[in-house]
Structures are given as C-alpha cells and as structure tokens.
C-alpha positions as CSV (number, residue, x, y, z in Angstrom):
1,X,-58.1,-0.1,-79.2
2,X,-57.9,0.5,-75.7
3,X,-59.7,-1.8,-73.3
4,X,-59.8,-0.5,-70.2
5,X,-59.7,3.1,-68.0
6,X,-55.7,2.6,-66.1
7,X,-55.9,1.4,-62.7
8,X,-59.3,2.6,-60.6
9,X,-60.0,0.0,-57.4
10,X,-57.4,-0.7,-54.7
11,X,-57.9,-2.8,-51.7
12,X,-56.1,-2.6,-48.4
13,X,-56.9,-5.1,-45.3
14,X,-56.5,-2.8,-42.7
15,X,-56.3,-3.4,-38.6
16,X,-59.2,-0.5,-37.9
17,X,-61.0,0.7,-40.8
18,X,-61.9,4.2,-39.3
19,X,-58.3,4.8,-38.0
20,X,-57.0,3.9,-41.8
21,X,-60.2,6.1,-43.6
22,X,-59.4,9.0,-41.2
23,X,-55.1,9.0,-42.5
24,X,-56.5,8.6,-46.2
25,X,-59.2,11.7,-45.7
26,X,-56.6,14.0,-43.8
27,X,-53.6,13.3,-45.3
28,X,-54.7,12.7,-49.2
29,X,-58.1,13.9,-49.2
30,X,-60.2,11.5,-50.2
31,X,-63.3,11.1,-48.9
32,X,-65.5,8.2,-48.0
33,X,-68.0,6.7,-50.6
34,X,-69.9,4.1,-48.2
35,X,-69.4,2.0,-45.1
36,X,-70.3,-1.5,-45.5
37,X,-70.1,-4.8,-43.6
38,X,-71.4,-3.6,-40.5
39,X,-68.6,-0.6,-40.1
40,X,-65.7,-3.0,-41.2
41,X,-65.2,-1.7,-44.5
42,X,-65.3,1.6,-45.9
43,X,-64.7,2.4,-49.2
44,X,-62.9,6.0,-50.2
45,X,-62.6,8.2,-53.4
46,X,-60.7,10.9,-54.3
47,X,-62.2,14.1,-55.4
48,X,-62.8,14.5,-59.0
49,X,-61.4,11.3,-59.5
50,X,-62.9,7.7,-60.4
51,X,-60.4,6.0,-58.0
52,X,-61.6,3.3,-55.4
53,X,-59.8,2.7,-52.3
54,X,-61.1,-0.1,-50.3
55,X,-60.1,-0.3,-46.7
56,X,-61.4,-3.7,-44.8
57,X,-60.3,-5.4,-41.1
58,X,-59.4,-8.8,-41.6
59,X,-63.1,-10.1,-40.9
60,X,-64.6,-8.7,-44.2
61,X,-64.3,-11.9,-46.3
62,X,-63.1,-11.8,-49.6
63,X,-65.4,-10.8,-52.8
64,X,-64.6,-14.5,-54.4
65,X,-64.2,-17.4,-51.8
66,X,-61.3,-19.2,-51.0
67,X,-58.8,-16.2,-51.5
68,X,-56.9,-16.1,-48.8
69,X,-56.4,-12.7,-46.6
70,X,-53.6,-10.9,-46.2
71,X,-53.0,-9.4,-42.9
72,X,-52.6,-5.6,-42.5
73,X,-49.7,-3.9,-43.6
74,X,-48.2,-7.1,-45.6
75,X,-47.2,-5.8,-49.0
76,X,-47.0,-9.3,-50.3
77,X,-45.2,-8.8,-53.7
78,X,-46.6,-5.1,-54.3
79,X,-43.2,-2.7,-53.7
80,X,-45.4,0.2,-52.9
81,X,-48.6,2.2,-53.7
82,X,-47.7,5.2,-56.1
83,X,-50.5,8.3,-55.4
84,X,-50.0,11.7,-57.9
85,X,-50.7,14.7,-55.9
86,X,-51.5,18.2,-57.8
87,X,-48.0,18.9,-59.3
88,X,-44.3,18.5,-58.1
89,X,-44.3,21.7,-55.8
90,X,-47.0,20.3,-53.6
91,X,-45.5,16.7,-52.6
92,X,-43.7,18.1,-49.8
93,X,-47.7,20.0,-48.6
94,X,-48.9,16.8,-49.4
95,X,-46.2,14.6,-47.2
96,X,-46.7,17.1,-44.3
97,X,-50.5,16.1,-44.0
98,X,-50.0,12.3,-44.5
99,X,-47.2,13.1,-41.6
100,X,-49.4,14.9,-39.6
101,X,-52.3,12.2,-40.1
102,X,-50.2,9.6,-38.5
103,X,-47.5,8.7,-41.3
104,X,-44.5,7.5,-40.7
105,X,-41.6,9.3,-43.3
106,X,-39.4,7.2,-45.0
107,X,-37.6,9.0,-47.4
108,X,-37.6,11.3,-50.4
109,X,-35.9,11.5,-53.8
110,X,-36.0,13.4,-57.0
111,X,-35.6,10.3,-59.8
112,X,-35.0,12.8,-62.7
113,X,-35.6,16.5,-62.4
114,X,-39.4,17.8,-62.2
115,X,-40.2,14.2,-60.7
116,X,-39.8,14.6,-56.8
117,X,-41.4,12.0,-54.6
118,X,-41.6,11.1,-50.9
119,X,-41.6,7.5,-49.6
120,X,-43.8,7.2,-46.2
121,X,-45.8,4.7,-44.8
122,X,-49.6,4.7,-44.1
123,X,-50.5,3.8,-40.0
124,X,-50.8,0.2,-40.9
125,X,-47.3,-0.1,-42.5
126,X,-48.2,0.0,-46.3
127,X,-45.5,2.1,-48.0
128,X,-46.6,4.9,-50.4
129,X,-45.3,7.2,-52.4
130,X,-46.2,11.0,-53.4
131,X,-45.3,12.0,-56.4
132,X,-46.0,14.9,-58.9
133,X,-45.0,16.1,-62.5
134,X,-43.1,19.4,-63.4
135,X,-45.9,20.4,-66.9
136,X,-42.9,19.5,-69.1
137,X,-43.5,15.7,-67.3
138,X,-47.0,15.9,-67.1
139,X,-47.1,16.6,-70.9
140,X,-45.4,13.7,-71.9
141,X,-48.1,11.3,-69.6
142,X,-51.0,12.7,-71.5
C-alpha cells in the first residue's frame, strides 16, 4: 500500500527572497503561490504540478522551534536538487533560461543514453540539476 504522493515540499533559506522567486519563475517556470512573513518568504509552484518550493531569508524562523537555520546556499548533506523538465530534448532550452536568469553553469552529462542532464547552480549557490527522459525512460518511471 502506498503511503504517501513522492516528494512535494522543498525549502531553501535564501539571502533575498524576490531575487531567488524571480530565477525560479524565469528560469523553471514556476510561479508564486503566496508571500508570507512580511515579504520574507514566498512560496512557488510549478504549473500543473503539486510541488512546493519554499524560498525564506534567514529571518523567517523555522516551522518547529529550536531547528537550527542553515544559511543560504549551504547544501548541508543534500548533493543537489534534481528538477525534470518536459523531456530530454528540452534540458539544454531549459539550462539557457536558468542561465539567462542568473545561473551559474556547472556542467553537463548524459548518465546513460536518453538521460541528459545539466549541473548549474541557483543565484544563491544551491546546485541543481535538469534532467529529462527519452519516452523509452519515461516509460519505465511510470
């Protein structure tokens, strides 16, 4: 029985939440849901998707007290944030916006064929990478 949906809520501390929401609308285009605390946290999702992204300056305490905040761009022990973009002929359209929004490139690589993905970071440092699925991959994901 399954008991949950996959992975929907992501939370980045960021150093200026409109500088971060603006990369994440232009270069992925996701869109913001609400603004809270004041303008210091906005919280984004992606067309036609159930995906949160939470974006909040190191002021916005955290949801349960006593967690400590991480500061912006730390990646802690997370390697990297993983988003799936329309299919694999559109990373590289994809990587151009995030680019063109303020990303910095890193690097790209094709891990088996029909899998291509670019590395790059966000403008606060967090690395991500941009991914898509040939249909014989996407098939096999469900």
């Amino acid at each position: 029985m399954d008991v949950h949906f996959g992975i929907r809520h992501l939370a980045l501390r960021v150093a200026h939440v409109d500088r971060a929401a603006t990369f994440y609308e232009q270069g992925l285009g996701m869109r913001r849901f609400t603004s809270q605390d004041r303008g210091h946290m906005a919280v984004m999702t992606s067309p036609g998707a159930r995906d949160i992204l939470t974006l909040s300056e190191p002021e916005v305490p955290t949801e349960i007290e006593g967690i400590p905040i991480g500061r912006p761009g730390e990646m802690g022990g997370v390697d990297h944030l993983g988003f799936e973009v329309q299919d694999h002929l559109a990373v590289k359209q994809v990587a151009d916006r995030c680019i063109a929004a303020g990303g910095t490139f890193v690097g790209a690589v094709e891990m088996v064929p029909g899998f291509p993905s670019v590395f790059l970071r966000d403008r606060d440092g967090y690395l991500l990478q941009l991914y898509g699925l040939a249909p014989h991959l996407r098939a096999m994901f469900g």
